[in-house]
N, C-alpha and C positions, 0 to 999 in steps of 0.2 A: 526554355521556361521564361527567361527575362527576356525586353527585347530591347535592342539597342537606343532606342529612344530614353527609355527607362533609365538606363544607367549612365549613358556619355554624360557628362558633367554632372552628375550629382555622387554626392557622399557614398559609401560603400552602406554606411549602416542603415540610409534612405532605401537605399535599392534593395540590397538582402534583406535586411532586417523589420525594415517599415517603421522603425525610430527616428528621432529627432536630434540623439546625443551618440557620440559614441560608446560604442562598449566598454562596459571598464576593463574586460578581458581582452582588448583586441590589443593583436600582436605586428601591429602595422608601426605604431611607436618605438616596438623595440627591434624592429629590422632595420628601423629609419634610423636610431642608433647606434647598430652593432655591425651595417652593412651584411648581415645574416638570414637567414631563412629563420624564422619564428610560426609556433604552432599554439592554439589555444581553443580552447570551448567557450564560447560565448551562450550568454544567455538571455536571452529577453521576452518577453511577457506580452503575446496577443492575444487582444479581444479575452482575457483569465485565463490563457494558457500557456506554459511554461514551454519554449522551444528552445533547445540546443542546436547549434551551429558549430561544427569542426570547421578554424578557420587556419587556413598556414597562409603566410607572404615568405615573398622571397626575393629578394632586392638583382634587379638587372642593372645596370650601367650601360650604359652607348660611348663607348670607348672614343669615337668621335669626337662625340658634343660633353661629353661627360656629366648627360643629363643624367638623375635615376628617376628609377620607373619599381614600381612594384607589381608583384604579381601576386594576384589575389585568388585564393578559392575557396570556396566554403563546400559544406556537404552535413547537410540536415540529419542528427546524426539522434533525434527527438526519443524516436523508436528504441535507439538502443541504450540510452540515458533510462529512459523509464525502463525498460527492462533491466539494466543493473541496480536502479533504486530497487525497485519491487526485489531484487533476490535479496538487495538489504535489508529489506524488512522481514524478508521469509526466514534470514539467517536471524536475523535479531527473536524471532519469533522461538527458532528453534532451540536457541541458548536459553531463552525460557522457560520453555516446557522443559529443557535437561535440568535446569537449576530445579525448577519445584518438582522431577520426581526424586532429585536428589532428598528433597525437605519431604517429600511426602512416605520416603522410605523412613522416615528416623521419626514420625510423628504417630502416637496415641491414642488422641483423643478426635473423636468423629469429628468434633466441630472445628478443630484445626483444617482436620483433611479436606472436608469440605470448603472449606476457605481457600485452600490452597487449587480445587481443582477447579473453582468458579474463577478463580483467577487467572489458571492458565487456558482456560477456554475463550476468556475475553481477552486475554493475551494475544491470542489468534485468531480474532473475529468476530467472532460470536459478542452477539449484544443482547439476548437473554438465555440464561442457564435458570433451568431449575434441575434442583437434588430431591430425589425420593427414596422412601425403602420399602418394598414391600414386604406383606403382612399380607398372608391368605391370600386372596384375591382383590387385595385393594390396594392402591399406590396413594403414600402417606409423605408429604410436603417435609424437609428437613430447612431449605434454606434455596432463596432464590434472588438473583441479582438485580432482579429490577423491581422487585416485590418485598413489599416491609415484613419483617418475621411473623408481625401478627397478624397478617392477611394469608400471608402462607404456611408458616408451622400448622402442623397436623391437619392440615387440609387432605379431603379424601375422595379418592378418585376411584370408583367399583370398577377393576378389571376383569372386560367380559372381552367373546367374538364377537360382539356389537361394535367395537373399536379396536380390527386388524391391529393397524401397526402398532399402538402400545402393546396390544396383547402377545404380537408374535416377538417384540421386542425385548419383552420381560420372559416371557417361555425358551426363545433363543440365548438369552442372557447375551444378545450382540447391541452394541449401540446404534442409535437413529438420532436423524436429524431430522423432526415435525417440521416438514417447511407448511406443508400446506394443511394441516389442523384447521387452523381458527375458520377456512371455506369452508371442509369437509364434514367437520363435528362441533358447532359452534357453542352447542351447549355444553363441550363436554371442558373449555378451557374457558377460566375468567383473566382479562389480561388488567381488569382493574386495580 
């Protein structure tokens, strides 16, 4: 991957890294102090992207000359950094959603629960929630998170088979996620 040109005489963090300073994590300082093998994740920032680097040295001597020497590896470790961030948030996510059905089992009043369930929806992603209740055949606006009350309370939506997925949505009593509404039935949703 590198080629020898690249590296003979210049800096480690030059050649791996494509920085100008060294790492604050690197563990070439503390081998050089401890005459020991040191291990570290470095981290540094191309072109807005966050890269991780597993970097270990490990100090040689030449019994000889009693030069030392270091030995250097790294191994681009990005992939599996972002994937254990990402569970961190998946778990953070989930201790949320356990906390509020804890709150939403001990709660009363509609508009608490409602609060509580637009909450953990954008907890986990979602960045618009609407709440409705149906009434006959029509689905009626309670509270929406990107929508002021008085745009949305008791707004009315005729549900017919002219508009599948709400309809089979509210007859199966299963939930959906409208991704693609606003192409499909444009009249039937205002997002102002």
């Amino acid at each position: 991957k590198y080629k020898n040109k690249k590296i003979i005489g210049n800096k480690c963090f030059n050649s791996f890294h494509g920085i100008n300073l060294i790492c604050n994590e690197c563990p070439i300082p503390k081998t050089l102090k401890t005459n020991k093998a040191s291990q570290a994740i470095c981290i540094n920032e191309q072109n807005g992207v966050k890269k991780y680097s597993s970097v270990t040295t490990i100090p040689i001597i030449d019994e000889d000359t009693n030069k030392k020497y270091i030995l250097h590896t790294l191994r681009d470790v990005t992939k599996r950094k972002n994937a254990e961030n990402n569970l961190k948030g998946m778990n953070a996510k989930i201790i949320s959603l356990f906390s509020n059905s804890f709150k939403l089992q001990s709660l009363k009043h509609i508009s608490e629960i409602v609060d509580i369930a637009i909450q953990s929806f954008i907890s986990i992603g979602y960045d618009r929630v609407k709440i409705y209740r149906l009434e006959n055949d029509e689905l009626i606006g309670i509270k929406s998170s990107f929508l002021s009350d008085k745009k949305f309370k008791n707004k009315k939506y005729n549900l017919s088979k002219k508009y599948p997925k709400k309809y089979e949505t509210v007859k199966s009593k299963k939930p959906m996620i409208l991704k693609d509404l606003i192409k499909k039935y444009p009249k039937d949703i205002n997002y102002d």
